[in-house]
Wavefront OBJ file of the C-alpha trace (Angstrom):
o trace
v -57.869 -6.499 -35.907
v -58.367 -8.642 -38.601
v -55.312 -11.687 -37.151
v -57.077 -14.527 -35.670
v -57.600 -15.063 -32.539
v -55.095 -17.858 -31.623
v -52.575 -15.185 -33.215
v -49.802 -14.509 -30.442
v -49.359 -10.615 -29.036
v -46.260 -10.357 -30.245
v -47.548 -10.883 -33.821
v -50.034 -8.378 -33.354
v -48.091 -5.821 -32.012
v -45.000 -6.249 -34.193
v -42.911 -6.639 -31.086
v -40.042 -8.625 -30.125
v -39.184 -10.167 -26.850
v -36.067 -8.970 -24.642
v -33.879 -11.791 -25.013
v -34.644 -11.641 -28.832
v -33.944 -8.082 -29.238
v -30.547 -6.478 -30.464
v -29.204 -3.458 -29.559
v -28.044 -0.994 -32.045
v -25.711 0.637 -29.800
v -24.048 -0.368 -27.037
v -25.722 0.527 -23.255
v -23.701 1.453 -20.164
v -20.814 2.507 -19.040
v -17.566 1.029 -21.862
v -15.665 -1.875 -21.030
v -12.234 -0.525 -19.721
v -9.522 -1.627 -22.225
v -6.387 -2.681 -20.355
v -3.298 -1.654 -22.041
v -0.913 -4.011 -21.471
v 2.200 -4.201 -23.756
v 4.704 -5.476 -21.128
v 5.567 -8.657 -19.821
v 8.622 -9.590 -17.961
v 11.497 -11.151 -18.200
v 13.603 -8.354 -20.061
v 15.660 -8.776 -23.541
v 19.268 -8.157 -23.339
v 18.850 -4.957 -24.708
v 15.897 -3.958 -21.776
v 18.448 -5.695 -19.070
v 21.338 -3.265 -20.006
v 19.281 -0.266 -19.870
v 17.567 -1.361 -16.992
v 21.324 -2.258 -15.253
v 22.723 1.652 -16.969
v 19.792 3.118 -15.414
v 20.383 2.462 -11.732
v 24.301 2.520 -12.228
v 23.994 6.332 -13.680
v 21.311 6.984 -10.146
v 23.777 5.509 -8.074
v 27.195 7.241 -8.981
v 25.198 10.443 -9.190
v 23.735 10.259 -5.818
v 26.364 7.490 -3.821
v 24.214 8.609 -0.241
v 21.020 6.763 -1.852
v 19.489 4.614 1.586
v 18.562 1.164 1.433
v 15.196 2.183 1.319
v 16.243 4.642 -1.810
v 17.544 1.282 -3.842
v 14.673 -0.222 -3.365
v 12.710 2.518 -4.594
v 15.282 2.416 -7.312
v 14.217 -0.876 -8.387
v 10.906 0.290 -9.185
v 11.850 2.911 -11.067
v 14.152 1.298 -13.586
v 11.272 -1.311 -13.654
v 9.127 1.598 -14.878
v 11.377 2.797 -16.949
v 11.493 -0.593 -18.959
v 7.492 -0.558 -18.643
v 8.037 2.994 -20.211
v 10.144 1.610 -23.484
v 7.545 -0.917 -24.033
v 4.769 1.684 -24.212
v 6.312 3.852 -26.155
v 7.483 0.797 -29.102
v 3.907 -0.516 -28.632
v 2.117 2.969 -29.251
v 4.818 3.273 -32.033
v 3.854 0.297 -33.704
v 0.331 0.417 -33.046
v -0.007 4.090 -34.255
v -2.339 4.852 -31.195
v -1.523 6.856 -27.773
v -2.290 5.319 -24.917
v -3.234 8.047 -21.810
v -3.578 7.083 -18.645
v -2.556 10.160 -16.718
v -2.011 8.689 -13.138
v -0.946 5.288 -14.302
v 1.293 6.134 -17.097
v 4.906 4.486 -16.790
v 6.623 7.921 -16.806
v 4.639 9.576 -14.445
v 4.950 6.558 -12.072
v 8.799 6.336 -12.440
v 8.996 10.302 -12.022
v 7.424 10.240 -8.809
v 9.729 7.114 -7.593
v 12.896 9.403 -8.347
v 11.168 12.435 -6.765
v 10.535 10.419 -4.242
v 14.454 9.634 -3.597
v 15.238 13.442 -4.299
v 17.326 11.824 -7.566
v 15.782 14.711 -9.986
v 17.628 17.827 -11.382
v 14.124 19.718 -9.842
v 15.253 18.337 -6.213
v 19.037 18.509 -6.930
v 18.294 22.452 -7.962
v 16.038 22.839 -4.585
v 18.745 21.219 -2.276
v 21.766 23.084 -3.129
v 19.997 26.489 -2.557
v 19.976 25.328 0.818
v 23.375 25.283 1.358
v 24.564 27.795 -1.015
v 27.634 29.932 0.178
v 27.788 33.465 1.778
v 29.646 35.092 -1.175
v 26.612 33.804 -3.762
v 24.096 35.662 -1.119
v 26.474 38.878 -1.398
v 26.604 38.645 -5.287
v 22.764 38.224 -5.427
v 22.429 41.296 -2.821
v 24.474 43.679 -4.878
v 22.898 42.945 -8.175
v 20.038 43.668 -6.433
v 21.232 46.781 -5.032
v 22.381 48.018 -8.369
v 19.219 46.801 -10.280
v 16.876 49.117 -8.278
l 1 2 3 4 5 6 7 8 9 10 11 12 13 14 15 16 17 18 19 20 21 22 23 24 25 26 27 28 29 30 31 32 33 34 35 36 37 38 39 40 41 42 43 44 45 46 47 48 49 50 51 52 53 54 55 56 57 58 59 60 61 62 63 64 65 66 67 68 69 70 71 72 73 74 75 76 77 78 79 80 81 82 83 84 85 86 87 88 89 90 91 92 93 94 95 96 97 98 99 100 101 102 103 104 105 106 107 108 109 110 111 112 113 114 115 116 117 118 119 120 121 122 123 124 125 126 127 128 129 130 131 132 133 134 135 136 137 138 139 140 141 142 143 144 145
């Protein structure tokens, strides 16, 4: 070493200190981005889907509960949550996935919820289906074998 001897260590060495230091990457886990192209009140437009939505549930299904309106609710809300995504990954050119969280995953499970779907619809009137649709089913059957 040819530094003088008042010459501080971090001279010598060629180091920096910690706080000094910048990274060239980022460390640790990503700050989680929160997606959030939606804020209420509702346009017109969003009001009259919203309004369409639970009128076209109801005079579908005119046995829905109390507890199935309310259930309703949240599921037109989601569905207006759902337009907004969609314009906003639109207009952003990007695709926002959040599998469990997602708008139309959220609002599916609300309606399967109330048993509102075609899926559940389909399922239900098996149940009940007459004795003449059992014979039908039984010959073709028969006459398939």
């Amino acid at each position: 070493m040819s530094k003088a001897p008042n010459t501080p260590p971090e001279q010598l060495l060629n180091v920096k200190p910690l706080q000094i230091i910048d990274h060239p990457r980022p460390t640790g886990r990503p700050k989680k981005v929160v997606v959030r192209p939606l804020n209420l009140p509702m346009t017109d437009d969003e009001r009259a889907r919203y309004t369409a939505f639970q009128d076209y549930i109801i005079e579908e299904n005119p046995d829905l509960t109390a507890s199935d309106k309310m259930l309703l609710e949240l599921a037109a809300i989601e569905l207006i949550k759902y337009l907004r995504l969609v314009q906003w990954e639109l207009e952003n050119n990007t695709s926002v996935t959040m599998s469990r969280q997602h708008p139309g995953v959220q609002m599916r499970a609300l309606l399967d919820q109330m048993s509102v779907t075609r899926k559940s619809r389909q399922q239900s009137g098996r149940k009940g289906e007459d004795p003449e649709a059992e014979k039908d089913r039984a010959l073709l059957r028969a006459l398939s074998s």
